[in-house]
C-alpha positions, -999 to +999 in steps of 0.1 A: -342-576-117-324-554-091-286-560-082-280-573-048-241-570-035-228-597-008-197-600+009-180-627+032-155-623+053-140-656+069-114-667+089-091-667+058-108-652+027-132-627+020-154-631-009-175-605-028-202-616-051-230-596-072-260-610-084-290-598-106-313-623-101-334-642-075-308-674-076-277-690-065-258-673-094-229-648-095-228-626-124-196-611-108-174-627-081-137-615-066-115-629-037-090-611-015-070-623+015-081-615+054-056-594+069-050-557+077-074-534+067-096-562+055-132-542+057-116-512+038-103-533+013-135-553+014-155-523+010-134-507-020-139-541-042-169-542-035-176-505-050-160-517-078-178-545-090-212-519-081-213-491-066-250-485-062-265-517-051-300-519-037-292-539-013-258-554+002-257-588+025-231-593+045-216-626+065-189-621+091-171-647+111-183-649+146-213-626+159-228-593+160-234-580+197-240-545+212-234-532+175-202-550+179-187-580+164-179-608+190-161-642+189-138-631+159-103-638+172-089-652+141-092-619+112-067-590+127-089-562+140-120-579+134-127-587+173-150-556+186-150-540+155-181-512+152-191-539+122-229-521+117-222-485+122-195-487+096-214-506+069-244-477+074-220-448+069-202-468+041-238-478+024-260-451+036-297-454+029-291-489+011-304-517+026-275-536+049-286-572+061-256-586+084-255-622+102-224-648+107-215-669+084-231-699+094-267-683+096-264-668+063-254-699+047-283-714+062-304-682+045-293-697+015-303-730+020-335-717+032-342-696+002-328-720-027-316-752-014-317-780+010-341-765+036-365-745+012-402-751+026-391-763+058-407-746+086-384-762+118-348-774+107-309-774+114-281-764+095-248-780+110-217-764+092-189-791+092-157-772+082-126-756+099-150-745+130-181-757+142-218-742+145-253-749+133-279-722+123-317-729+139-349-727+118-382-717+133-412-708+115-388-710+083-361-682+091-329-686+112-335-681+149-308-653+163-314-663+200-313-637+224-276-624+217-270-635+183-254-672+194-279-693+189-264-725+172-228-718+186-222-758+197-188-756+196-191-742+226-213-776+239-193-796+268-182-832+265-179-839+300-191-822+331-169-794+341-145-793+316-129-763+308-153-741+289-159-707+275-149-687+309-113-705+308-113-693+269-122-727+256-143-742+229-148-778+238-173-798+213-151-776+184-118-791+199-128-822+197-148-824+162-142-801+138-119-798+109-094-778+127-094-801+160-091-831+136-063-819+117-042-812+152-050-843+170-040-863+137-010-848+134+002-851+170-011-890+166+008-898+136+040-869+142+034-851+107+011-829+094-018-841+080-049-826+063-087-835+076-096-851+041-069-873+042-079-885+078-113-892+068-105-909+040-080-934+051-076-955+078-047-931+092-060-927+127-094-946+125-098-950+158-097-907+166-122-905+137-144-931+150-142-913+184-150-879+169-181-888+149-195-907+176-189-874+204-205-851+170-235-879+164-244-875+199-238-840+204-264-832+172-285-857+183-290-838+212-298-807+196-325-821+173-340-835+208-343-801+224-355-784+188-376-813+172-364-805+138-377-820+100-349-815+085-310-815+091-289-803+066-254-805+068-226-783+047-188-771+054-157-782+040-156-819+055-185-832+033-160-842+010-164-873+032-202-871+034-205-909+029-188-916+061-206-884+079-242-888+070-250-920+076-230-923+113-254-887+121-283-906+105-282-942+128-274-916+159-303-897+155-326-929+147-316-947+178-317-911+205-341-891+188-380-896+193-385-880+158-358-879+143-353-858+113-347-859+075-308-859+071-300-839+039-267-827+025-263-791+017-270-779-018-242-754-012-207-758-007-173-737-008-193-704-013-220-709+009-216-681+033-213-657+002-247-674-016-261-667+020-252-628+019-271-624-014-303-645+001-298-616+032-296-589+004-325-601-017-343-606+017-339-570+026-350-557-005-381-577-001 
């Protein structure tokens, strides 16, 4: 079987996997640290662990636009970096599949996990951030600028301050990161997303955020008409409080509503999802 390379870069970590089969399994793994020079460095482990691939997958944060990538604040230099044309001179005739990290972990859902054989499906990636990746005719839908499936982005209320004022409004109000925040300026200490979801901390802020995330994906599966949603990222750890409040939601707003599934794939799910992009471009 050929050897496929992937590489993740996140908001924190980048991770670098190598894999010689068709399958969810690392015959070779390493770790480093976002921060300066985090592509070179990328690039030089990655030529390490192999340094003749036949084909390399890789997720970034945010999105690739105009050969550029978008929507990246959080890695230093990452923002408008020339994230394609540097990959080709680095890999040369090898096979480069690129996509952001949500998509790709939805790739590898597609190809080995929760959503293999579906044909019109959501993945919604619960974690620090918040996105979902579309599925149409069984492969994730891009949208015309490579943002399809950014709902962090979605509105609460009418007019609210939005992406033009530099805002992300659904994401401040549901995700991981947002949770964390509010917690901690409710209860005046710091204080982890698990431990808010798992306790009875700040119920009344959890309560208000699954409800405004219920709705917001019920929503979505009205305007796609999905058969499957399958939901991954970090806050799964409380997927028994998650999955059955999305569940009731999209029983009682949806027409037809959808399977609700939890991802096969956890921690490394972006990084699974660049070796489904590499073995996808070698096919």
């Amino acid at each position: 079987m050929t050897r496929v390379l992937g590489i993740d870069v996140g908001g924190t970590k980048v991770a670098i996997g190598m894999s010689a089969a068709d399958g969810p399994a690392l015959s070779a793994h390493v770790r480093l640290d976002t921060g300066p020079d985090t592509l070179a460095r990328a690039l030089a482990a990655a030529r390490a662990m192999d340094g003749a691939p036949t084909a390399v997958g890789f997720s970034t944060c945010g999105v690739i636009r105009d050969g550029v990538v978008r929507l990246a604040p959080n890695v230093p230099g990452w923002e408008g970096l020339e994230l394609p044309r540097l990959l080709q001179e680095a890999y040369g005739a090898t096979p480069v599949a690129i996509d952001n990290d949500v998509n790709a972990a939805a790739a590898a859902e597609l190809r080995w996990g929760a959503l293999r054989g579906v044909s019109t499906g959501v993945y919604l990636n619960l974690g620090t951030g918040l996105a979902a990746a579309l599925v149409v005719d069984g492969r994730v839908m891009p949208g015309a600028h490579g943002a399809a499936g950014e709902i962090g982005y979605l509105q609460v209320t009418p007019g609210e301050p939005a992406f033009a004022d530099g805002r992300v409004p659904l994401e401040e109000r549901v995700s991981g990161g947002a949770l964390a925040a509010r917690g901690a300026a409710l209860l005046g200490r710091p204080v982890t997303t698990a431990e808010l979801l798992g306790g009875d901390h700040a119920r009344e802020l959890v309560d208000e955020a699954l409800r405004t995330l219920a709705m917001s994906v019920a929503n979505l599966c009205v305007v796609l008409d999905p058969e499957r949603l399958v939901v991954g990222g970090g806050m799964m750890g409380a997927a028994e409080l998650i999955l059955p409040r999305l569940t009731a939601e999209l029983g009682r707003a949806v027409p037809f509503p959808p399977e609700v599934r939890p991802a096969r794939f956890a921690d490394e799910a972006p990084l699974l999802g660049a070796l489904a992009l590499a073995r996808a471009a070698v096919a």
